[in-house]
N, C-alpha and C positions, 0 to 999 in steps of 0.2 A: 338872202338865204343860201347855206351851201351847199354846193351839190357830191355826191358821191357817186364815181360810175359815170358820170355824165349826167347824173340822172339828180333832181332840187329832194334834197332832204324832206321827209317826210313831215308835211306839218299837223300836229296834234288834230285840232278840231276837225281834219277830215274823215276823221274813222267815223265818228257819229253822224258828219252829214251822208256821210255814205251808207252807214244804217239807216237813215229818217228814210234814205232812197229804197231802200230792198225791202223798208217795212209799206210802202207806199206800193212797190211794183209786187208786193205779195197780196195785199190786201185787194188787189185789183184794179188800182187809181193811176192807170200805166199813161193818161197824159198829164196828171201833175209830175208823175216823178220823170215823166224822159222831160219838163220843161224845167225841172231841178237839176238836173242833168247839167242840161246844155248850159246853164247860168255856171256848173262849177266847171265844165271843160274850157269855160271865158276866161274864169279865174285861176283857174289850174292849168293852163294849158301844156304843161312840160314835167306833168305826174302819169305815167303809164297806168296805174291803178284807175286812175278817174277816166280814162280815155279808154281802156278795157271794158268797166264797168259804162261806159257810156255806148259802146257796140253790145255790149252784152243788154241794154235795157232795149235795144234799136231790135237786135236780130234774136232773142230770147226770148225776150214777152212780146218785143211788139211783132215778131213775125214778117220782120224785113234783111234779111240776108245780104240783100243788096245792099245796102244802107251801113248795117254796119259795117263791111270789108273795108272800107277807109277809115275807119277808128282802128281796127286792127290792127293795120298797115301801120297805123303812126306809130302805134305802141311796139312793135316790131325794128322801127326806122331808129328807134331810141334805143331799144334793149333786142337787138337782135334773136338773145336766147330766151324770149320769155314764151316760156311753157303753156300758161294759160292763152296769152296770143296766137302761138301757131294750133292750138286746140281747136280755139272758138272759127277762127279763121279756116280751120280746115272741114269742119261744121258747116258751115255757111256757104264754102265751095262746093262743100257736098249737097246739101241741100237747093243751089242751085246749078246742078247739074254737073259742073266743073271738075268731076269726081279726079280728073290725073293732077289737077292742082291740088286738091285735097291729100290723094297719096300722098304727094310731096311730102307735106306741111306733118302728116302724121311718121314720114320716115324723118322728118328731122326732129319730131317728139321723141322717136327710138334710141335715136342718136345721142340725145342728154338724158338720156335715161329717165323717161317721163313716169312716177311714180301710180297714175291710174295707168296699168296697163291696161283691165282690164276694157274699158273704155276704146283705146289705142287701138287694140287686135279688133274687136267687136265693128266699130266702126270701118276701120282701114279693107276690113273682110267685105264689110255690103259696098263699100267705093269699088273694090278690083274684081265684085263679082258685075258690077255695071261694065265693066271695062274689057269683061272676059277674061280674066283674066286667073281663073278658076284654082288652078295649082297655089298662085298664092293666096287666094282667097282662103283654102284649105290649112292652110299653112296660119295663117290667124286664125281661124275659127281654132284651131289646136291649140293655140298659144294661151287664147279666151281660156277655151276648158281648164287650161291648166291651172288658173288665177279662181275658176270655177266652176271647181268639176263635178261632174251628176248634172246639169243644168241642160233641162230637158229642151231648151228654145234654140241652146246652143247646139246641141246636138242634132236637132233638127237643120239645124243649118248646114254644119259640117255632113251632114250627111245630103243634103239638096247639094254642097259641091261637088260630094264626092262622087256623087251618081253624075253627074257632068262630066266629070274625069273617066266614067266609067268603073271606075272603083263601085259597082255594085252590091257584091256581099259585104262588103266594109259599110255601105250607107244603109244596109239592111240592119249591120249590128250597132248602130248609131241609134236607129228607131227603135229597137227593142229595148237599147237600154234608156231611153228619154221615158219612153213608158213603163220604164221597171222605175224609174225615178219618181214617177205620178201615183206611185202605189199611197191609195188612199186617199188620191181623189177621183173625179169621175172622167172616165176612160176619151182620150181624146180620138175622136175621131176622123177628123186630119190624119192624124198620124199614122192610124190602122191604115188610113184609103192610100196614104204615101208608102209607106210599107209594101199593099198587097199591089202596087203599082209597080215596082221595084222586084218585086218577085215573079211578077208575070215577065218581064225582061229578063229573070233569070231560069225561067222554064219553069217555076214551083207553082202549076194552076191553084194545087189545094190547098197550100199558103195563101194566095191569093183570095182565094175565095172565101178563105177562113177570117182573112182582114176585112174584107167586102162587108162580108156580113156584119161582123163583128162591131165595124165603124155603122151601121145603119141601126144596130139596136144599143148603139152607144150615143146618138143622137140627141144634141140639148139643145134648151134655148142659148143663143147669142152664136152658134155653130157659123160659118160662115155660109152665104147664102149659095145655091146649085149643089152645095155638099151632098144633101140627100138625092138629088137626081143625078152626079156624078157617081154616084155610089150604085145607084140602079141600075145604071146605063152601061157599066165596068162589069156586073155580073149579068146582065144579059148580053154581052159581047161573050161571054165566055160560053156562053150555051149551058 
């Protein structure tokens, strides 16, 4: 077979074995298809594709990060620049804890100009908010917005940094706008109690306690749990 890149020419019949794979690890049958797997990384052993999708059956479905990092690694060892590699790879750092190897991995995504940014920032942001590393964390979460903007989870975010930064009225105008963005559905709770938290640090009691309340007759089911007695406790501190 010939190779191009360093890399064996792509041979036909694996596109479909590799679909029989994704329709098995979708369906749920995730120890037939990682032991289809492993039978074509025997046979393939010098296709990056197969060796991708064989970390990704490892640390995707099967929920071992550890496990896959050395399929990664190989497909990396062959194709240095390969995008979906330093992705999954920096996933999997992330996930198990390794978040400064992960930055890495996602600023060499930056580097080639990784076409999901949004992805890119999003993730890169929760790794350097572990790291402390707040300023930049802001700095993605910005980047996020911009790929999409209005998005009220994001904005929640960039505003939990920016209140870190101390950038206060800026994380106050992040939450207002996250829930002018929910207009029409049902009022987030969370958000008011982050909010009038955020304004009590900025001296505004009657913002605060307007969110206080506000987040307590905003109250649903699936809310996150203490929400309601965090909520009580915040307006009886205030007197």
């Amino acid at each position: 077979m010939t190779e191009r890149n360093g890399r064996e020419a792509w041979p036909p019949e694996l596109t479909e074995l590799l679909r029989k794979v994704d329709k098995l690890r979708r369906s749920g049958r995730y120890t037939e298809a990682l032991s289809r797997m492993r039978q074509l990384t025997e046979t393939y052993p010098r296709q990056a594709r197969v060796l991708l999708e064989m970390g990704m059956t490892l640390g995707v479905w099967g929920g071992a990060p550890a496990e896959a990092l050395p399929w990664y690694e190989r497909v990396l060892e062959m194709a240095p620049g390969h995008a979906s590699a330093h992705l999954h790879r920096a996933l999997a750092l992330a996930t198990l804890g390794r978040h400064a190897e992960a930055v890495a991995d996602f600023d060499a995504l930056e580097t080639v100009g990784f076409r999901k940014a949004l992805v890119l920032h999003m993730k890169r942001a929760e790794s350097l908010e572990v790291l402390g590393r707040y300023a930049e964390a802001e700095r993605d979460w910005t980047l996020a917005l911009a790929e999409d903007p209005d998005n009220p989870w994001l904005l929640h975010q960039r505003a939990s940094a920016r209140a870190r930064l101390g950038r206060l009225e800026e994380a106050v105008q992040d939450i207002t706008a996250a829930l002018a963005a929910q207009e029409g559905e049902p009022v987030d709770a969370e958000l008011l109690r982050d909010r009038g938290v955020l304004r009590v640090r900025l001296g505004d009691t009657a913002g605060a306690r307007a969110d206080f309340e506000a987040g307590l007759a905003a109250l649903r089911e699936g809310d996150p749990s203490g929400l309601a007695d965090d909520l009580r406790h915040r307006l009886q501190e205030m007197g």
